[in-house]
LOLUMDO-422689 format. One line per 3 residues: number of its first residue (from 0); their letters; for each residue x negated, y, z negated of N, C-alpha, C. Coordinates in steps of 0.001 Angstrom, whole numbers, plus 500000, padded with zeros to 6 digits. Each point is the difference from the previous one (the first is absolute). Last residue first. Layout:
LOLUMDO-422689
NUM> a> X:Y:Z:X:Y:Z:X:Y:Z; ...
//
This chain:
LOLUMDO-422689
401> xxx> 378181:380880:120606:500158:501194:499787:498822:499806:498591; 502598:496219:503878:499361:500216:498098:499066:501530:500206; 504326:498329:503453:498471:500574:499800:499602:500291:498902
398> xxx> 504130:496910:502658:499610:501087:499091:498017:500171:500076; 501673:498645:505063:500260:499562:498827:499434:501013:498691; 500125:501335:504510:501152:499138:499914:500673:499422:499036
395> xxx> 496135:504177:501015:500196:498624:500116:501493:499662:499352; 497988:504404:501133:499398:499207:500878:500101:498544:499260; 502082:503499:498176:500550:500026:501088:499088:499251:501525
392> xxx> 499107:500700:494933:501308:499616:500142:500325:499656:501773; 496188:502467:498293:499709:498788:499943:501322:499146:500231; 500334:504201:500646:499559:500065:500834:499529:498195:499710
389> xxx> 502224:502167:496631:501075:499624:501269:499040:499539:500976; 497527:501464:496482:500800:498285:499596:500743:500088:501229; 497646:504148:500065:499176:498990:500314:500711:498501:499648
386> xxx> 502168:504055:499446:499586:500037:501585:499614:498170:500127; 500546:502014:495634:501520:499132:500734:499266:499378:501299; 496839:502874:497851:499754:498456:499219:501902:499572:500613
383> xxx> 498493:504261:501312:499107:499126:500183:499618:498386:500007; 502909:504374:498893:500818:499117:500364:499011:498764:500111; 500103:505050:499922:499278:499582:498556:500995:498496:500051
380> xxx> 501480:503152:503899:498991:500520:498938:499974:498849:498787; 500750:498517:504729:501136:500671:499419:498677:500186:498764; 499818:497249:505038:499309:501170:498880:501482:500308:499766
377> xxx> 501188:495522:502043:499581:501246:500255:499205:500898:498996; 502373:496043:499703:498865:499606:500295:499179:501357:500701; 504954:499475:498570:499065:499349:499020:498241:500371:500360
374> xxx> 503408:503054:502820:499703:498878:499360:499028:499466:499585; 502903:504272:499061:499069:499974:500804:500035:497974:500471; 503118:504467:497841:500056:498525:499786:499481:499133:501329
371> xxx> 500300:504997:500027:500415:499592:498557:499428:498559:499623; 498338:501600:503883:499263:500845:499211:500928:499299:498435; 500083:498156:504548:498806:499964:499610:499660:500936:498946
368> xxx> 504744:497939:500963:498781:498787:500175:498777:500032:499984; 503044:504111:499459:500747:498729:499086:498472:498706:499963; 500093:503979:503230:499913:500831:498384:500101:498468:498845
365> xxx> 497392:500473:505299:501654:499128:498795:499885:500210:498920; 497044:502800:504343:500132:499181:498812:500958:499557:499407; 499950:502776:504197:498915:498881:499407:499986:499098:499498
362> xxx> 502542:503968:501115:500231:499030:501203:498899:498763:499868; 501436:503459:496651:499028:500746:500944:500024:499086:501265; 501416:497451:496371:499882:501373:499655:498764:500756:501198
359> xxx> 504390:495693:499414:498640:500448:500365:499808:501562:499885; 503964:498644:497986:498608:499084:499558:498725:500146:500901; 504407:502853:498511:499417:499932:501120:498805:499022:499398
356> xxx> 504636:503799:498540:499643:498567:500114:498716:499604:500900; 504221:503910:497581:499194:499443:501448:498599:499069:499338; 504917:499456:497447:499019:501455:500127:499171:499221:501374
353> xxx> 504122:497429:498478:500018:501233:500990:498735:500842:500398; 499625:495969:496805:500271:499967:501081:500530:500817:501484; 496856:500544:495073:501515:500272:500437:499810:499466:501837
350> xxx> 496971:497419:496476:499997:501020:500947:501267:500526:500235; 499059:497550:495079:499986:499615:501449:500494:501301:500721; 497117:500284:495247:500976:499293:500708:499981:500198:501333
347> xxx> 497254:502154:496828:501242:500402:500903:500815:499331:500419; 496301:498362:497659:500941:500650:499081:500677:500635:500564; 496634:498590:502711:500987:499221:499638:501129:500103:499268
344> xxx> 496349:502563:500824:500693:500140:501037:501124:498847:500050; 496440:500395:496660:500607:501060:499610:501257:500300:501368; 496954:496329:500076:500941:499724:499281:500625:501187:499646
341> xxx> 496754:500119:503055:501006:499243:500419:501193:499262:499154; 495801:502768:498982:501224:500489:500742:501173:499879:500606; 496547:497848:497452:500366:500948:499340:501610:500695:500420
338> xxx> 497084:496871:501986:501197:499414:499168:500424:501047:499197; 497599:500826:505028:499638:500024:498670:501319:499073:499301; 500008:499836:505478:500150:500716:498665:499690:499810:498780
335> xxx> 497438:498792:504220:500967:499873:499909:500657:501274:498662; 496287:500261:504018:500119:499927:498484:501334:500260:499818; 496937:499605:504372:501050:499627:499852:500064:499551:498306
332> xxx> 496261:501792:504089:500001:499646:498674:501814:500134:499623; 496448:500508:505230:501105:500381:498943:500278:499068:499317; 496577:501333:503695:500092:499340:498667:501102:500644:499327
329> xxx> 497552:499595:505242:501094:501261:499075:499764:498449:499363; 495674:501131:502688:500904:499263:499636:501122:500370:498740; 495391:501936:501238:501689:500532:500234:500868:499303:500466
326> xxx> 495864:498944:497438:500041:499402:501518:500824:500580:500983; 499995:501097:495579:498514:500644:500128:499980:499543:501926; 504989:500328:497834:498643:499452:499828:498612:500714:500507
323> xxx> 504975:501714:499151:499054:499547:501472:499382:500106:499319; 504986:500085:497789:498723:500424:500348:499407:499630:500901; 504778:499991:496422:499166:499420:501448:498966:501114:500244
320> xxx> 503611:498226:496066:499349:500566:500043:498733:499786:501688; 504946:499393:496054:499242:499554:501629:499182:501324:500110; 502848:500068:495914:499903:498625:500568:499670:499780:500963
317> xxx> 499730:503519:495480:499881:499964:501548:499798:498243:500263; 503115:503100:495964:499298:498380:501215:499234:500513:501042; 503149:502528:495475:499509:500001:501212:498541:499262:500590
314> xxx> 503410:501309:495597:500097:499315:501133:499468:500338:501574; 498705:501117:494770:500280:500776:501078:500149:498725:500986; 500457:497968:495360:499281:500888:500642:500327:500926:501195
311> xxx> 502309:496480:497296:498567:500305:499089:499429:501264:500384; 505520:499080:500404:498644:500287:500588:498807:500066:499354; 503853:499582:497761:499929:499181:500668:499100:499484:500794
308> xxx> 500135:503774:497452:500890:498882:498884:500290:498627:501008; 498253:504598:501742:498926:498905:499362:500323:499195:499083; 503026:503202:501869:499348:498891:500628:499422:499466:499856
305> xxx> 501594:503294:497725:500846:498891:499921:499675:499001:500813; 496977:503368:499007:499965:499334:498928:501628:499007:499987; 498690:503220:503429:499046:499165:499812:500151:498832:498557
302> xxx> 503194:503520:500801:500178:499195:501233:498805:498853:500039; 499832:503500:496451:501167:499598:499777:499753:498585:501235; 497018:503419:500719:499822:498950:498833:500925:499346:499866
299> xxx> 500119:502081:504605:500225:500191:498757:499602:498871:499031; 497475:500462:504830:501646:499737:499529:499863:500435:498657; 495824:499555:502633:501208:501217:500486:501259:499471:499743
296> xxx> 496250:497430:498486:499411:501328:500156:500739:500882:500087; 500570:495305:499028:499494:500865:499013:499654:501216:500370; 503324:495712:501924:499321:501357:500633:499998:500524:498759
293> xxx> 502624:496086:500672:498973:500280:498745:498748:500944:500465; 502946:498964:504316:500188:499280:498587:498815:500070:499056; 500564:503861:504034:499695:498457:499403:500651:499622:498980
290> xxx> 502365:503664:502904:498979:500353:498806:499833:497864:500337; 502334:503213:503281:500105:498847:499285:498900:499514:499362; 501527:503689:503367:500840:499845:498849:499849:498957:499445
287> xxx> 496987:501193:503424:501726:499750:500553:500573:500054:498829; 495768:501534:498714:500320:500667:500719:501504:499707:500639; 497753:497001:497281:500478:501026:499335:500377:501043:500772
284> xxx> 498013:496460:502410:500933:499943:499136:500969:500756:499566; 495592:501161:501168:500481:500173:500922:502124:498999:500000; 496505:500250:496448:500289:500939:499978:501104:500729:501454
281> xxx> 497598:496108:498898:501206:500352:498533:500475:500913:500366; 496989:498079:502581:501772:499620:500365:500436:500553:498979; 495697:501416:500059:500623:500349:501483:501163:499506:499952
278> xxx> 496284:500838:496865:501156:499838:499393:501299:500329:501208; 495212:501302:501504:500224:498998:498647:501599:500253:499753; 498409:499090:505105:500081:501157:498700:500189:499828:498906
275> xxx> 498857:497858:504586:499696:499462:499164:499988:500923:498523; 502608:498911:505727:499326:500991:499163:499767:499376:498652; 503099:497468:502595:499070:500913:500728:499017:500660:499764
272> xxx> 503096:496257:497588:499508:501514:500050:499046:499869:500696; 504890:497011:499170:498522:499893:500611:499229:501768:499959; 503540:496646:496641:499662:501355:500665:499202:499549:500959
269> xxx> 504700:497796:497638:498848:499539:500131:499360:501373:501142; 503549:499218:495603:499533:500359:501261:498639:499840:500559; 505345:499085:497169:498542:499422:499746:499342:500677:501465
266> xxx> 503909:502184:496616:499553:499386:501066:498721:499506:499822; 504247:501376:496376:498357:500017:500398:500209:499608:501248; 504057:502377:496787:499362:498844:500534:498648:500406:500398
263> xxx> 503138:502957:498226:499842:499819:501518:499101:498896:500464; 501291:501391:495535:501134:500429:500518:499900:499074:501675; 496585:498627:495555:499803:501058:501174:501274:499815:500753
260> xxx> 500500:498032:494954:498919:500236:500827:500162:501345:501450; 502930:497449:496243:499737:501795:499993:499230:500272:500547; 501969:495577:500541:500791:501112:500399:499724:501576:499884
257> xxx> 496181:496497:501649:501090:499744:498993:500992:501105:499920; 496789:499440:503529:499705:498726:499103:501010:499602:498992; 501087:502296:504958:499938:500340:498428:499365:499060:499604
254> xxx> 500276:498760:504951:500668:500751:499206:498986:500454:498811; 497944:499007:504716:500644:499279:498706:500961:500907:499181; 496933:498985:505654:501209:500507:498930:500921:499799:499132
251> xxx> 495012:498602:503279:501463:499637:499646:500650:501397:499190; 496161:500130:503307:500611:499373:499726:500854:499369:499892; 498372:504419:502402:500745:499613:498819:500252:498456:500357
248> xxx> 495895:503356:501937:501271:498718:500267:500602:500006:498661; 496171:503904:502079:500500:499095:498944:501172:499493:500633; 495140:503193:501107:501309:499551:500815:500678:498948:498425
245> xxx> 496585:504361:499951:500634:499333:499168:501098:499284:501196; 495567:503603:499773:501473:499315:500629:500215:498934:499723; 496957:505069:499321:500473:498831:499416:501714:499109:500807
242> xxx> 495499:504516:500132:500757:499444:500449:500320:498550:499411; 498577:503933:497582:499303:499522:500507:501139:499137:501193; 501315:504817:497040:499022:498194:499572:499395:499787:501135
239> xxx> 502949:503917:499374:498460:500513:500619:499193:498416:499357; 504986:500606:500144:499522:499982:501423:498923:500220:500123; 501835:496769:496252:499780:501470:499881:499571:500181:501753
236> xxx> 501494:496447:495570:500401:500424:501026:499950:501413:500497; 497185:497158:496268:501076:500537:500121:500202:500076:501615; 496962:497729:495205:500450:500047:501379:500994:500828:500329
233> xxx> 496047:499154:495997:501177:500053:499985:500069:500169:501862; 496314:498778:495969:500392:499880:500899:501640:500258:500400; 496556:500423:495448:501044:500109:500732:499778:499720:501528
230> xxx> 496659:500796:496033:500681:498972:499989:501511:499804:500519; 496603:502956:501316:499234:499030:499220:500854:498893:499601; 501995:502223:504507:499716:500891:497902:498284:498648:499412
227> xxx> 503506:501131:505834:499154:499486:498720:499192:500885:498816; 504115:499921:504306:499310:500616:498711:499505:498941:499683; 502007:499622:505273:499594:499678:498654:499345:501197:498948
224> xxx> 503928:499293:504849:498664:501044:499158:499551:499558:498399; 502646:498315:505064:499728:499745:498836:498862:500513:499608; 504175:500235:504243:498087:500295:499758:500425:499429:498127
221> xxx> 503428:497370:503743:500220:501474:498755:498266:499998:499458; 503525:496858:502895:499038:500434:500495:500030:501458:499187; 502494:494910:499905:499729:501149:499249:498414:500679:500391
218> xxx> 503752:496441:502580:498564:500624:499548:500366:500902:499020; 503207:495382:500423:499844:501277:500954:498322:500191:499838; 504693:496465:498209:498449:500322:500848:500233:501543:500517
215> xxx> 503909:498011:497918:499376:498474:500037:498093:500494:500566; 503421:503784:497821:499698:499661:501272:499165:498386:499724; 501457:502965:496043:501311:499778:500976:499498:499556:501197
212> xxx> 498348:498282:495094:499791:500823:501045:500989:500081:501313; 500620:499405:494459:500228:499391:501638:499811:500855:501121; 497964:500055:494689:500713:500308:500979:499929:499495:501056
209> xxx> 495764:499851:497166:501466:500731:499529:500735:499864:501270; 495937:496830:500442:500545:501624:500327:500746:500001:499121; 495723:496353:501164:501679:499829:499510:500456:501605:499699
206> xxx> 496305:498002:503754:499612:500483:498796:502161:500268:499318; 495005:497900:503510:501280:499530:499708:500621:501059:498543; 496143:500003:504374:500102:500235:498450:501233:499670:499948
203> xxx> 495698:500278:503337:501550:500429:499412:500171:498907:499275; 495592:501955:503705:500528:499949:498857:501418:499933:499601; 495892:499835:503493:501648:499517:500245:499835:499984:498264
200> xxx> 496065:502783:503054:500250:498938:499094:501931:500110:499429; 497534:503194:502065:500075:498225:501381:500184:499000:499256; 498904:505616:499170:501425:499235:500069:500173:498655:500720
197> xxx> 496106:502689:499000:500375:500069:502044:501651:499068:499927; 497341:500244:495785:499603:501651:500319:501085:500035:501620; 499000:495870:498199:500633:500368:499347:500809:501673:500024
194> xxx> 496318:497004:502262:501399:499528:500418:501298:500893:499349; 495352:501089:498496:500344:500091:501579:501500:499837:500472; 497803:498024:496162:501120:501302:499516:499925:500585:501169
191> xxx> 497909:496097:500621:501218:499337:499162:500599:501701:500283; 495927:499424:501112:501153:499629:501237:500895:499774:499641; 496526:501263:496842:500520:500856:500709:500943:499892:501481
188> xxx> 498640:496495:497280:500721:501441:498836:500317:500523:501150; 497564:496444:501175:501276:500238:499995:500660:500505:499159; 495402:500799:500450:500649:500022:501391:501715:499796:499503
185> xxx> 497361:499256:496407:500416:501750:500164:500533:500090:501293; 500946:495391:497367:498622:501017:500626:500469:501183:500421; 503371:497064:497864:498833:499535:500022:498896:500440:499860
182> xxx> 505274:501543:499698:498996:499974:500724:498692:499366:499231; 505880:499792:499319:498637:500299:499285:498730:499708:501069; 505519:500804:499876:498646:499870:500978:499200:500346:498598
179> xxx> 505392:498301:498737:498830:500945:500309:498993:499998:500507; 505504:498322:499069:498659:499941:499790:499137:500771:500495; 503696:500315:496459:500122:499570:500933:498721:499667:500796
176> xxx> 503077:503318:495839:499271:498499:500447:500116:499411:501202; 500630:504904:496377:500505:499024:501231:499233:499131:500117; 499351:503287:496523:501454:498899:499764:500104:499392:501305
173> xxx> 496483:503521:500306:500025:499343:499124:500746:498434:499361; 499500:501937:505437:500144:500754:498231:499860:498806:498731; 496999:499251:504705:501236:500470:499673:500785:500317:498566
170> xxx> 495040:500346:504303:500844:499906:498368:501751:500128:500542; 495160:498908:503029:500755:500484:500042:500969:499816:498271; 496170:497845:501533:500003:500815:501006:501214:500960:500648
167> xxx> 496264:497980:495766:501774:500105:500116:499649:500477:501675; 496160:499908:497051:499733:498696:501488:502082:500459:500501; 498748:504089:496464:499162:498822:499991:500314:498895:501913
164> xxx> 502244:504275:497526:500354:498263:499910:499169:499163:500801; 500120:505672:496906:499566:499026:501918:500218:498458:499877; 500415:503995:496476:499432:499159:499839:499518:499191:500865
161> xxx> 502877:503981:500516:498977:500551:499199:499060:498319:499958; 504156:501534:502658:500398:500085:498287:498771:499973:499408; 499909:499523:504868:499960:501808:499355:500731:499827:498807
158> xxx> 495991:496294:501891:501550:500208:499719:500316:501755:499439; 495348:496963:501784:500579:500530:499428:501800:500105:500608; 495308:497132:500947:501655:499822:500325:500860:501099:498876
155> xxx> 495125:498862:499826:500626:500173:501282:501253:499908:500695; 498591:501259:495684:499413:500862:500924:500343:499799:501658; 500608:497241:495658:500657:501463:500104:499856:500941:501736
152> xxx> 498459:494208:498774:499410:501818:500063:501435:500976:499942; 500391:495336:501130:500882:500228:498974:499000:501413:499076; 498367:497599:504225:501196:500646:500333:500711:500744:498712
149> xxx> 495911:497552:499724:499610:501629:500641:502200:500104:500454; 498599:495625:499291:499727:500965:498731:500601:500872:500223; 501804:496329:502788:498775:500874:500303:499965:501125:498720
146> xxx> 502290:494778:500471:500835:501663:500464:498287:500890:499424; 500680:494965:498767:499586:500592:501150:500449:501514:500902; 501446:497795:495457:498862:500646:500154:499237:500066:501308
143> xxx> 504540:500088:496896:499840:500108:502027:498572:500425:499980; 501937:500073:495400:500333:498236:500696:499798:500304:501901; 498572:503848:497214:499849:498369:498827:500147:498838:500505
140> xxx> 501224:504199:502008:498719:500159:499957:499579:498964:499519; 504218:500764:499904:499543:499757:502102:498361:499909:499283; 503039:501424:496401:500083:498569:500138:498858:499643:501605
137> xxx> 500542:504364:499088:498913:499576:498773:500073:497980:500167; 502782:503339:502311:498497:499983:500970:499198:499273:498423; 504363:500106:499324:499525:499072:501231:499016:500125:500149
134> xxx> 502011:501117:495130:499140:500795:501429:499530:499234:501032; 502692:499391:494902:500611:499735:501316:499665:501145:501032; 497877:499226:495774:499928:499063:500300:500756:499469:501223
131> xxx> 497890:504278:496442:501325:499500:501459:499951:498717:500527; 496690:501098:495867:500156:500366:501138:501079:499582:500615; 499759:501783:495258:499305:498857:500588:500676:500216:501246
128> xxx> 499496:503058:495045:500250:499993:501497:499339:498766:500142; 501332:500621:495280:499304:500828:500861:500777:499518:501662; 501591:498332:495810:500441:501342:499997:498864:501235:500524
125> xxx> 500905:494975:498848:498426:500679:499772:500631:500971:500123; 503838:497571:500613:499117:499392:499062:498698:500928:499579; 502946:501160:504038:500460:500271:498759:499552:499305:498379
122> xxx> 497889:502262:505056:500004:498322:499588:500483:500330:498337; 500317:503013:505219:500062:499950:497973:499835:498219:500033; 497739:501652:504687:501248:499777:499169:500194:499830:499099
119> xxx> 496884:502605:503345:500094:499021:499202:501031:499850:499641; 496459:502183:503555:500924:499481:500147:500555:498579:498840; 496143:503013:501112:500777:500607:498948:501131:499100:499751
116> xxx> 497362:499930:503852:498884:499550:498790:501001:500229:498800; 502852:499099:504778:498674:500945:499556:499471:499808:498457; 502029:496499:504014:499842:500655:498343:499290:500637:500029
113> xxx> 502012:499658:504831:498830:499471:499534:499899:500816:498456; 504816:498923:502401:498384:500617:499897:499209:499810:499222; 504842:498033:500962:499372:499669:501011:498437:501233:499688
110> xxx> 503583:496884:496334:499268:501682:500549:499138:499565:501015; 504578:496937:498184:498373:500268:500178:499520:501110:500282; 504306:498299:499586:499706:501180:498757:498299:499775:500335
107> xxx> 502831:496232:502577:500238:501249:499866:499468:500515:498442; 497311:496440:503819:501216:500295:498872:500774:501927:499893; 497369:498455:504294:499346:500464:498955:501653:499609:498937
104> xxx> 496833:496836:503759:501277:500192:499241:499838:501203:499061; 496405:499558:504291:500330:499787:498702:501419:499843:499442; 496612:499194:504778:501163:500594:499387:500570:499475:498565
101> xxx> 495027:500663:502175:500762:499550:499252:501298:500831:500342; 495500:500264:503086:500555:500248:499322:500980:499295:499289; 496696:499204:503013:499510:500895:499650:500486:500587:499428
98> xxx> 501494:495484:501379:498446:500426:500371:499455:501191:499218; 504404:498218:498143:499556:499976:501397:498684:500561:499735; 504062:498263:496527:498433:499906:500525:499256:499979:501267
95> xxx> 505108:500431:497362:499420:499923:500968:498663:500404:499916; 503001:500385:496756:500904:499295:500373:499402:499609:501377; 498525:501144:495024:499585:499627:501213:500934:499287:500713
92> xxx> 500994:502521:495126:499636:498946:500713:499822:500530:501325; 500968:502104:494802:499799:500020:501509:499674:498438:500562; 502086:500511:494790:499040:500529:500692:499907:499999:501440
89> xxx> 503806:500551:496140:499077:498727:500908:499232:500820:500640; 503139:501389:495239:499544:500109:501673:499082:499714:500141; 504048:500245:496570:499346:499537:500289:499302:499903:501351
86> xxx> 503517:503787:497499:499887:498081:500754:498420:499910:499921; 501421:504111:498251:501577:499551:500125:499352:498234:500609; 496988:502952:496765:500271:499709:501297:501179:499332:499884
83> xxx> 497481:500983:495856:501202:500971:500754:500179:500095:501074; 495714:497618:499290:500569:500536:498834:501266:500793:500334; 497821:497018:503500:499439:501133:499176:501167:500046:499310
80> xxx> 498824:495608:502479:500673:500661:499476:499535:501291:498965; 498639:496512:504335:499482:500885:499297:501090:501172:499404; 499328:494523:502595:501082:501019:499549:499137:501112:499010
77> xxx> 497954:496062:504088:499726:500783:498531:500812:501470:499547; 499899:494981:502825:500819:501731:500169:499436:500786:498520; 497345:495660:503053:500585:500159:498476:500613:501463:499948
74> xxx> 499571:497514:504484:499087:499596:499424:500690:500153:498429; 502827:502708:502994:498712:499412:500548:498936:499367:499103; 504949:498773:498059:499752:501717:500869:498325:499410:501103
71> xxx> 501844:498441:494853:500710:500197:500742:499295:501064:500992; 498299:498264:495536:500161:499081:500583:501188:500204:501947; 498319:503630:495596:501000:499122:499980:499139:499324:501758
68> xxx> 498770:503158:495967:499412:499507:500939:500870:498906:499866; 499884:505313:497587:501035:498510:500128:499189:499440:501613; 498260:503599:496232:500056:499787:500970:500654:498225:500183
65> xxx> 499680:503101:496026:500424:501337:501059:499846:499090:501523; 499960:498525:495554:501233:499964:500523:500242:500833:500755; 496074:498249:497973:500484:498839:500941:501071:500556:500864
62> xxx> 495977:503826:498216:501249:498783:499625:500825:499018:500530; 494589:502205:500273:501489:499992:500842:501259:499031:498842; 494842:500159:499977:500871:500309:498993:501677:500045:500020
59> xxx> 496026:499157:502950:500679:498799:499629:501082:500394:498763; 498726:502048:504496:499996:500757:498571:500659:498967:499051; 498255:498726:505238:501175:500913:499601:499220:500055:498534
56> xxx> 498486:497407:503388:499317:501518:500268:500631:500870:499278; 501097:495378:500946:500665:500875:500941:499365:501143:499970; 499449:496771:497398:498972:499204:501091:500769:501391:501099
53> xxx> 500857:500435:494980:498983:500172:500777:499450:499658:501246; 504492:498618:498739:499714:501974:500253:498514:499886:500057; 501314:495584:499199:500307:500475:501260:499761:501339:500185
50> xxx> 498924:498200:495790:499437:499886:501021:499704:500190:501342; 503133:501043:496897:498910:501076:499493:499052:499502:500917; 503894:497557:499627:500018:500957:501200:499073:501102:499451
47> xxx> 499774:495799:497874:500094:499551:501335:500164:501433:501023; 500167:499822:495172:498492:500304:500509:500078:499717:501148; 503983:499878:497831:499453:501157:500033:498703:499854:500753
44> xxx> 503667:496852:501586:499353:500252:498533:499336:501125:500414; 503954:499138:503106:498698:499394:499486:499494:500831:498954; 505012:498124:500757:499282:501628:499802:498828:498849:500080
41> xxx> 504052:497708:502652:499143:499913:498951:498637:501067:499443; 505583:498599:502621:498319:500602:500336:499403:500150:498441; 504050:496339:501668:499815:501018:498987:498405:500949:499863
38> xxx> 501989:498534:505326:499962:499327:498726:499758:500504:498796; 503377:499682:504584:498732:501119:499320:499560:499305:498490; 500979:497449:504844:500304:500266:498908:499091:501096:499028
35> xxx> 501073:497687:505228:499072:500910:499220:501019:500726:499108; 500583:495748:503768:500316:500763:499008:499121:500939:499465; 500788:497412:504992:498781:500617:498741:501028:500739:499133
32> xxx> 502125:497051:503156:498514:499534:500146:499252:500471:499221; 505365:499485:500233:499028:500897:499444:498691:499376:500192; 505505:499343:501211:498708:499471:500377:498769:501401:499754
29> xxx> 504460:500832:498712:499806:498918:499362:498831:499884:500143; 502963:503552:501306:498559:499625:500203:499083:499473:499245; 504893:501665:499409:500041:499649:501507:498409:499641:500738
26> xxx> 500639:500681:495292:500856:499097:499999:499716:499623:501394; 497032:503674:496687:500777:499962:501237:500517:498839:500739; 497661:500711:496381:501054:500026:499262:500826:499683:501746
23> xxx> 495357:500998:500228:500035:498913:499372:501449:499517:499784; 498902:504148:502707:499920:499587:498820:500216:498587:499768; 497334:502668:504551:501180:499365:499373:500255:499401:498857
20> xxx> 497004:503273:504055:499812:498921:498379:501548:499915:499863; 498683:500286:505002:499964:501149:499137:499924:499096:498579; 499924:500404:506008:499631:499543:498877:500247:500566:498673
17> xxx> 500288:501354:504833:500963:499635:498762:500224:499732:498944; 496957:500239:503575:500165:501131:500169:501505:500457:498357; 497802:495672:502099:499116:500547:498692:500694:501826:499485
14> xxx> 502352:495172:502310:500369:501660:500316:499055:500278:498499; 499244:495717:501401:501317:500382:500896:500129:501067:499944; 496700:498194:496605:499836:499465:501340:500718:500818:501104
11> xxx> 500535:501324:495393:498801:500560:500792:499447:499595:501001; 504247:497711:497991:499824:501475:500437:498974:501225:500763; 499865:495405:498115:500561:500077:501448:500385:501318:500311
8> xxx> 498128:499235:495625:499032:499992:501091:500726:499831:501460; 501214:502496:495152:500394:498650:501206:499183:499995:500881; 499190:502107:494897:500206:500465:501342:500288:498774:501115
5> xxx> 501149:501594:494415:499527:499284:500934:500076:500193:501523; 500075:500927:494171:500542:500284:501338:499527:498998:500413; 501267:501733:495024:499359:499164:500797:500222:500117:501431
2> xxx> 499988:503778:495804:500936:499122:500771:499040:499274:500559; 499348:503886:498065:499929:499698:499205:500512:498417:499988; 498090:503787:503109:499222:498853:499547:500611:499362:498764
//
């Protein structure tokens, strides 16, 4: 945003699939119908957001500089910066409103369970406790008020880490992002985790590796045995786990980031799992020899802390998601790539042209046209307000006062 753009409207006429913003500076695209200029943003006054926090229910005391409300995304992106956080993070969105259930956007570092009462975070000013502020089931409850009380009970949806996720009809880790069933009513709770229990639900995942994987595809068919602690979860490879299957595609294939970086380069990979085990690609991964990018659990400190010089986070996407409706009509959900991630996959630079290779993933989906670089007019996380000018852009001929 620090630049002027512009989107061509013959473009979104003739090929929307193409469409894309273009800099101002850019010579070979003179003819500009909409400019959008960033302009000098202007702080609102103090009492203006003591106002706004109360109409939100919030702690008017709050300091200005713990919450950034920027103008970008679904409606208003409300950036929630904690204290010693590496980035700035957006809140969930509705990527589908069906009859009896929501498919949700979950960001990454959200917690998929229901806050238990204790559940606090240092607040380094008062130097007491204030509440977590990144708990889906706490956001689902505030802004999804047609979703059924009684679901976000403990009781009826317990969990074996101890707190139970509430209307969720299924979790994913912490650092991952992508989207999610949220149930309505208890009927479609329970037709939701049905599906879930009987493996029918299409889950995968896109995820960046250590190392060049030596096969373009295969299975990884290996049981998975979880530990849990109060405050641990851990995964392993074991013949008395559970059953777990892991099909995966290699992508692309990148070199080194830099010369003292990783010997053996990265791959990009895209999973499908069979099975729903916690920490199933990291680990089933880790099993062919190829640890995640910025993997906090099972790599060396050392290895985590050179990756996260690039990597914000645990690289790993879920980007398609399919189901059966209440009507059992199939519903499948298509989430492009985060910017997070898509810029930490950039810093690799360009694909080795020898390594193995593959844009449709699984025989489906277009790694390039529906997950990296979607079009304009398509869902993409926290985009709301582009969607909507191209979409005004692209139904008329002439400029459009905005």
């Amino acid at each position: 945003w620090g630049e002027s753009y512009f989107l061509d409207p013959e473009d979104l006429r003739k090929k929307p699939e193409r469409a894309m913003w273009y800099r101002s500076s850019d010579t070979a695209r003179k003819k500009a119908a909409f400019i959008w200029q960033r302009r000098e943003p202007k702080q609102l006054p103090p009492e203006a957001l003591a106002q706004s926090t109360r109409q939100r229910g919030m702690p008017s005391s709050r300091s200005a500089a713990s919450i950034s409300v920027t103008a970008v995304g679904d409606g208003v992106e409300r950036q929630i910066r904690n204290r010693g956080a590496p980035n700035s993070r957006t809140l969930p969105e509705v990527i589908l409103d069906l009859e009896q259930a929501f498919v949700i956007y979950k960001p990454p570092h959200w917690r998929c369970e229901l806050p238990s009462k204790d559940a606090t975070v240092p607040d380094e000013q008062s130097g007491r406790g204030s509440r977590d502020p990144l708990i889906l089931l706490r956001w689902m409850r505030e802004e999804l008020t047609s979703i059924n009380p009684e679901l976000f009970e403990e009781d009826f949806n317990p969990a074996l880490s101890g707190t139970g996720f509430g209307p969720l009809s299924h979790r994913i880790d912490q650092e991952t992002s992508g989207p999610m069933i949220v149930a309505k009513t208890k009927e479609a709770q329970r037709f939701l985790k049905a599906q879930f229990h009987k493996t029918e639900v299409s889950k995968r995942y896109v995820c960046l590796v250590h190392g060049r994987v030596a096969k373009p595809g295969g299975t990884i068919d290996a049981n998975i045995r979880t530990f849990r602690t109060d405050s641990l979860t851990l995964s392993e490879i074991s013949t008395s786990g559970d059953w777990a299957q892991t099909d995966y595609q290699v992508i692309a294939t990148f070199g080194p980031i830099n010369s003292r970086g990783t010997r053996g380069g990265f791959s990009l990979v895209a999973c499908d799992i069979k099975s729903g085990r916690t920490h199933q690609i990291r680990i089933h991964m880790l099993h062919l020899g190829h640890a995640l990018v910025a993997e906090d659990k099972y790599v060396s400190q050392e290895q985590l802390l050179e990756d996260r010089t690039w990597c914000p986070r645990l690289f790993l996407h879920s980007y398609r998601l399919r189901f059966r409706g209440i009507d059992n009509g199939h519903i499948q959900v298509t989430c492009p790539l985060p910017d997070d991630l898509k810029a930490a996959l950039q810093r690799l630079g360009a694909a080795e042209p020898t390594g193995h290779s593959a844009d449709m993933l699984f025989g489906e989906t277009s790694w390039m046209s529906e997950v990296f670089r979607p079009p304009i007019l398509a869902w993409r996380p926290n985009t709301r307000l582009e969607r909507c000018v191209a979409a005004l852009l692209s139904g008329s001929s002439d400029p459009v006062a905005l």
